[in-house]
Every structure is written in C-alpha cells, then in structure tokens.
C-alpha positions, 0 to 999 in steps of 0.5 A, spaced: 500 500 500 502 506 498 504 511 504 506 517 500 502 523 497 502 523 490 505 528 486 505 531 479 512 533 479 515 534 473 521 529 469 526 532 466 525 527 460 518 529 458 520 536 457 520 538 450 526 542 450 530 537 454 536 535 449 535 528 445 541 526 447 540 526 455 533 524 453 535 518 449 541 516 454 536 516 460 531 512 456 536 507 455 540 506 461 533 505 463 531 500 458 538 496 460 536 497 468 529 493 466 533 488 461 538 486 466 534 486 473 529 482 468 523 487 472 517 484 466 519 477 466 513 475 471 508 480 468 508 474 461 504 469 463 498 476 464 501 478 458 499 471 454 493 470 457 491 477 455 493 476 448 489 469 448 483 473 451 483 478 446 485 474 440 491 479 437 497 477 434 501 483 434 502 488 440 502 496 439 508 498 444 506 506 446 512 509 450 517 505 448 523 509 450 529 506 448 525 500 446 523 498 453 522 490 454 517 489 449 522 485 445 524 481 450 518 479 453 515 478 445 522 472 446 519 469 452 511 470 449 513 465 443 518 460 448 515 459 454 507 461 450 508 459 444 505 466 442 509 468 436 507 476 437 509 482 433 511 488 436 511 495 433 515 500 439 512 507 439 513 513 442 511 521 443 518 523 443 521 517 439 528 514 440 530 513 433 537 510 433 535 505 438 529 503 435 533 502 428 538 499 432 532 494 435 528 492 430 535 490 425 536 486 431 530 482 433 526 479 429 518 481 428 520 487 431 518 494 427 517 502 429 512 508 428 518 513 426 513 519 428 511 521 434 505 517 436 501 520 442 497 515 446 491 519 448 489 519 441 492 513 437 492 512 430 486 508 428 491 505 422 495 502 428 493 496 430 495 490 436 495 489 443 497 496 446 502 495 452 505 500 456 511 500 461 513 504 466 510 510 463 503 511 466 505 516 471 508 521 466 501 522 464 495 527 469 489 523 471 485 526 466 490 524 460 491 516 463 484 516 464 484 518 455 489 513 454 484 508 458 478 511 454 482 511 447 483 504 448 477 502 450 472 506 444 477 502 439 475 495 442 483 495 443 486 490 449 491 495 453 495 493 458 499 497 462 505 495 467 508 499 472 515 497 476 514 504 480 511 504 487 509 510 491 512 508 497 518 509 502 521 502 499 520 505 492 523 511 494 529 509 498 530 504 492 531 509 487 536 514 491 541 507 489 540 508 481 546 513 480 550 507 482 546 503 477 548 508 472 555 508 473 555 501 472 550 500 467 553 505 463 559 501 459 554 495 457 549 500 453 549 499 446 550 503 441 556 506 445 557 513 445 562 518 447 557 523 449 553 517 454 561 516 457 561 524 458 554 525 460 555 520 465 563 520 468 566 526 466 559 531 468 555 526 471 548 529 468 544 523 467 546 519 473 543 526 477 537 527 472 536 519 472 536 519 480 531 525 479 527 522 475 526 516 478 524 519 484 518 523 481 516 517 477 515 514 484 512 520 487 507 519 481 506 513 480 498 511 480 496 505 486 491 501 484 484 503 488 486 509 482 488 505 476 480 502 478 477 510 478 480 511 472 475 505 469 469 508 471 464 509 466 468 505 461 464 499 462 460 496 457 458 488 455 464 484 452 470 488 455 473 487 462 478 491 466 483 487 471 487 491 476 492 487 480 500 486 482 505 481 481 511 480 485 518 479 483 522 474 486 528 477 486 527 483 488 523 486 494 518 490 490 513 488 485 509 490 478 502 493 478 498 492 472 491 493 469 488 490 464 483 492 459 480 486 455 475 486 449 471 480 448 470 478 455 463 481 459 464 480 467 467 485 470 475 482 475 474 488 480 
C-alpha cells in the first residue's frame, strides 16, 4: 500500500526542450536497468493470457523509450507461450537510433518513426497496446484518455508499472546513480557523449536519480488505476487491476488490464 502523497512533479525527460541526447541516454540506461534486473519477466504469463483473451497477434508498444522490454518479453511470449507476437515500439518523443538499432536486431520487431501520442492513437495502428513504466508521466485526466482511447477502439491495453509510491520505492531509487555508473559501459550503441554525460559531468546519473524519484512520487496505486475505469464499462470488455511480485527483488509490478471480448467485470 502506498504511504506517500502523490505528486505531479515534473521529469526532466518529458520536457520538450530537454536535449535528445540526455533524453535518449536516460531512456536507455533505463531500458538496460529493466533488461538486466529482468523487472517484466513475471508480468508474461498476464501478458499471454491477455493476448489469448483478446485474440491479437501483434502488440502496439506506446512509450517505448529506448525500446523498453517489449522485445524481450515478445522472446519469452513465443518460448515459454508459444505466442509468436509482433511488436511495433512507439513513442511521443521517439528514440530513433535505438529503435533502428532494435528492430535490425530482433526479429518481428518494427517502429512508428513519428511521434505517436497515446491519448489519441492512430486508428491505422493496430495490436495489443502495452505500456511500461510510463503511466505516471501522464495527469489523471490524460491516463484516464489513454484508458478511454483504448477502450472506444475495442483495443486490449495493458499497462505495467515497476514504480511504487512508497518509502521502499523511494529509498530504492536514491541507489540508481550507482546503477548508472555501472550500467553505463554495457549500453549499446556506445557513445562518447553517454561516457561524458555520465563520468566526466555526471548529468544523467543526477537527472536519472531525479527522475526516478518523481516517477515514484507519481506513480498511480491501484484503488486509482480502478477510478480511472469508471464509466468505461460496457458488455464484452473487462478491466483487471492487480500486482505481481518479483522474486528477486523486494518490490513488485502493478498492472491493469483492459480486455475486449470478455463481459464480467475482475474488480
């Protein structure tokens, strides 16, 4: 249960003017976090129902970032699952260079090169939407439109958060600098501008740890994931809000679900 007020402060990555790339160097020491912590693993077996549920076969990512841990869960879908999904990453500020990098890289896995914006997802498309760690950069009233957005287009979305608003989640986070220094090494593309932005002036170790600290600070509980839900409720599609634990660290995922095809309500 979260013990801590939430908050709407700003991050530095969700500015418009902040610059692409400590942007892109903060997105993808937050992508090599999730990768090497395995933070998503124990949402696939929730993530396979709901794409058994709802009949889709390729997964729409909104707020990929530095391309997040939809590739490698779409690995694990297809072999732990036998569900060979196609992925396509998105984002309102894309990545673009670790997007190419990604989709070179693994198979079934494309990019949107433009900006998409979750509140009003084109309806050309298609797929299962996800979204990881990114719900809490987005006010009340917005989360509730990519809810609402979902739901009007009979789309499936699931949305997954590793952030906790709680004092164990904020004492977690004032750790992450030294994850930084020493994640930084292994994150590909290299980049002398990642080293230098890193070690030499340590803007994004600073600017991670800040932003973290908000991420949990605005990190939705889940009797607020279930409001949101409210008046989105018709015959043939279902709302589930939950958490899982990970079994290597203290912390757990929440998610919720929204799922076409199916009439009574989880909550």
């Amino acid at each position: 249960m979260a013990d801590v007020k939430r908050l709407h402060l700003f991050e530095f990555e969700d500015l418009p003017w902040f610059p692409a790339v400590v942007r892109d160097a903060m997105t993808d020491l937050l992508g090599k976090a999730i990768e090497v912590g395995r933070i998503y693993h124990p949402v696939v077996p929730l993530l396979a129902e709901a794409l058994r549920a709802t009949g889709e076969t390729k997964i729409l990512d909104l707020c990929s970032g530095g391309g997040g841990p939809v590739p490698t869960l779409r690995r694990l879908l297809a072999s732990e699952h036998g569900l060979d999904v196609e992925v396509q990453l998105s984002d309102f500020y894309p990545n673009l260079a670790a997007f190419t990098r990604i989709a070179a890289q693994e198979e079934r896995v494309s990019f949107v090169p433009e900006s998409v914006d979750a509140t009003h997802v084109p309806a050309r498309l298609p797929g299962f939407r996800t979204m990881f760690t990114c719900m809490h950069h987005f006010k009340p009233a917005q989360a509730q439109a990519i809810l609402r957005d979902a739901w009007a287009a009979d789309r499936g979305i699931g949305v997954f958060e590793f952030t906790e608003r709680s004092a164990l989640g904020l004492a977690q986070m004032l750790t992450s600098p030294l994850a930084s220094l020493a994640l930084t090494p292994f994150i590909r593309p290299f980049r002398w501008s990642r080293l230098a932005l890193t070690y030499a002036v340590p803007v994004v170790p600073a600017l991670f740890m800040f932003d973290g600290v908000v991420s949990q600070l605005r990190t939705y509980t889940a009797d607020e994931l279930r409001a949101m839900t409210k008046g989105l409720n018709r015959p043939g599609y279902r709302w589930e809000v939950g958490h899982v634990k990970h079994p290597l660290f203290p912390g757990k995922v929440s998610y919720l679900l929204g799922l076409p095809g199916a009439s009574a309500p989880k909550l």
